[in-house]
TITIPA-242015 format. One record per residue (C-alpha): z, y, x. Coordinates in steps of 0.02 Angstrom, whole numbers, m for minus. Each point is the difference from the previous one (the first is absolute). Example, Ala and Ser with C-alpha at 12.3 -4.5 7.8 and 13.67 -1.06 7.14 Angstrom:
// TITIPA-242015
<<390,m225,615>>
<<m33,172,69>>
// end
This chain:
// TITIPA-242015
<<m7777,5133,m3292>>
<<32,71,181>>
<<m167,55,102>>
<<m14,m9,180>>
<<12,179,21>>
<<175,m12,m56>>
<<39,m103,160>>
<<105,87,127>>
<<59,m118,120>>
<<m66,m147,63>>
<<100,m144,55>>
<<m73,m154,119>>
<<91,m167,11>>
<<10,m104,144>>
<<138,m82,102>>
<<88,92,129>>
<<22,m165,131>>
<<m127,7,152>>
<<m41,m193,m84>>
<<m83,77,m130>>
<<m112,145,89>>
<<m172,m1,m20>>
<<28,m142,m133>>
<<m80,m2,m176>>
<<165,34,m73>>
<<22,174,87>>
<<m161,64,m103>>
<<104,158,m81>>
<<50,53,170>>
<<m158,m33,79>>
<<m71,126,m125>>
<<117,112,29>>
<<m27,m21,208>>
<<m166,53,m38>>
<<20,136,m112>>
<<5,148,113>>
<<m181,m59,1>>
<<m37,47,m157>>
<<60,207,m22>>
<<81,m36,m178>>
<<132,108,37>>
<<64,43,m168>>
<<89,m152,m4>>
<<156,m68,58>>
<<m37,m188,122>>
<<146,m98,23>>
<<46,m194,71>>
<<139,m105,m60>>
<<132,m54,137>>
<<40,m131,m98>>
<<m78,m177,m42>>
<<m127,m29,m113>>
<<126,m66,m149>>
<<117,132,5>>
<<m128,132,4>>
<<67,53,m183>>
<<163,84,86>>
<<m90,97,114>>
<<m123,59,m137>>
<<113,47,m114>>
<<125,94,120>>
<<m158,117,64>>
<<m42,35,m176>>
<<165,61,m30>>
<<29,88,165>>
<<m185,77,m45>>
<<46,33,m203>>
<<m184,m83,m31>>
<<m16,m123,m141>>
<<m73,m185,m4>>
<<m196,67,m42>>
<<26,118,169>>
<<3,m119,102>>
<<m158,m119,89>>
<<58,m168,74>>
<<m137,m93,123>>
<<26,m186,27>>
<<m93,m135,49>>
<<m91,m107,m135>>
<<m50,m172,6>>
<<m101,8,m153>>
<<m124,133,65>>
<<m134,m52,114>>
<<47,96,200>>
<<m111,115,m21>>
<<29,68,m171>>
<<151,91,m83>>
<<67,51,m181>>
<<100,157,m51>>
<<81,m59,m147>>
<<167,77,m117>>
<<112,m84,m94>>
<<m47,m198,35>>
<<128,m142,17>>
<<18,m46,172>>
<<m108,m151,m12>>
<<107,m106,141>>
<<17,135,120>>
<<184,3,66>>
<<m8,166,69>>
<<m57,85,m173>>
<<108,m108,m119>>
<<141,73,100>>
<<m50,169,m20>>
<<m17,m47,m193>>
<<153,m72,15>>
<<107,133,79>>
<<m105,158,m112>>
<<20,m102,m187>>
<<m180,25,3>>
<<m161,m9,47>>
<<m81,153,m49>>
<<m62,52,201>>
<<m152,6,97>>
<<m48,m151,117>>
<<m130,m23,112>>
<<m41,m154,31>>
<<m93,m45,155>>
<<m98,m186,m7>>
<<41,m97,137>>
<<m75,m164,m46>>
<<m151,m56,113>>
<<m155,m25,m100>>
<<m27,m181,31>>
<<191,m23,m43>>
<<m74,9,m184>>
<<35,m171,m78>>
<<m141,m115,m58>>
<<19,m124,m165>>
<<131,m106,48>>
<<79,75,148>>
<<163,102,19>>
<<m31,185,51>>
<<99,2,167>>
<<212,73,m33>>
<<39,182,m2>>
<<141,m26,146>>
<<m136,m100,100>>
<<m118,146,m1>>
<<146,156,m12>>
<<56,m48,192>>
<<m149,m36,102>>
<<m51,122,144>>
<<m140,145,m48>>
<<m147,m33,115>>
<<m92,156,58>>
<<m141,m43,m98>>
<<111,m11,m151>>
<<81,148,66>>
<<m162,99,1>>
<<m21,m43,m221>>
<<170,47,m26>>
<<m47,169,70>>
<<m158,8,m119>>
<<130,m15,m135>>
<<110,103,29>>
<<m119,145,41>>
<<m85,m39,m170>>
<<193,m18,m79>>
<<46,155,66>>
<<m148,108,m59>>
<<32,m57,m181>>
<<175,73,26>>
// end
């Protein structure tokens, strides 16, 4: 299995319309926004131009313009499983709804990368016996509030240190 010091380049997804700026959805390219931060200079930061669900194409051109393979490469999405203020490195897992990394699956035949997933679900959005857990694309395009704002950059200082 692939280890994260195999990683060399790190891709964030997002949206590239101004609609979708400073929106849950742009997590990948928030992190990467912010990484200058974080002196991990060994690595390669990139941001799709494309939308989330055709974020496969864009992967998989870079990693052939860069010769890397599938376990070189660290995608950072949203996640509306994980709790906003929490996160997940993870390798090789299905893309569990999210559009953005089923395409990527999609478009590589596999999905044998690196993810970091960065929670984005609010801690009271946690669903009690016999209430529905509020939608992904509810969540996914709502504003970041500064206080929010201020988490996210807990995380990815923390994220960025275990890279």
């Amino acid at each position: 299995m692939s280890q994260m010091k195999d990683i060399n380049l790190i891709i964030g997804l997002g949206n590239p319309s101004q609609e979708y700026e400073k929106t849950f959805h742009n997590m990948g390219h928030l992190f990467v926004d912010e990484s200058f931060k974080f002196k991990v200079s060994s690595l390669k930061f990139l941001k799709t131009d494309c939308f989330m669900n055709k974020s496969g194409e864009f992967v998989k051109e870079i990693l052939k313009k860069e010769k890397l393979k599938p376990d070189n490469l660290l995608v950072i999405h949203d996640d509306s499983d994980i709790e906003l203020g929490k996160f997940k490195f993870s390798f090789g897992r299905n893309s569990a709804g999210h559009k953005g990394a089923q395409n990527i699956i999609d478009q590589l035949k596999t999905k044998n990368f690196w993810r970091l997933r960065i929670g984005i679900r609010p801690s009271f959005a946690k669903a009690t016996e016999g209430q529905a857990r509020p939608k992904a694309d509810k969540l996914v395009l709502k504003k970041i509030s500064s206080t929010q704002m201020e988490v996210l950059e807990k995380v990815f200082k923390e994220a960025a240190k275990q890279l």
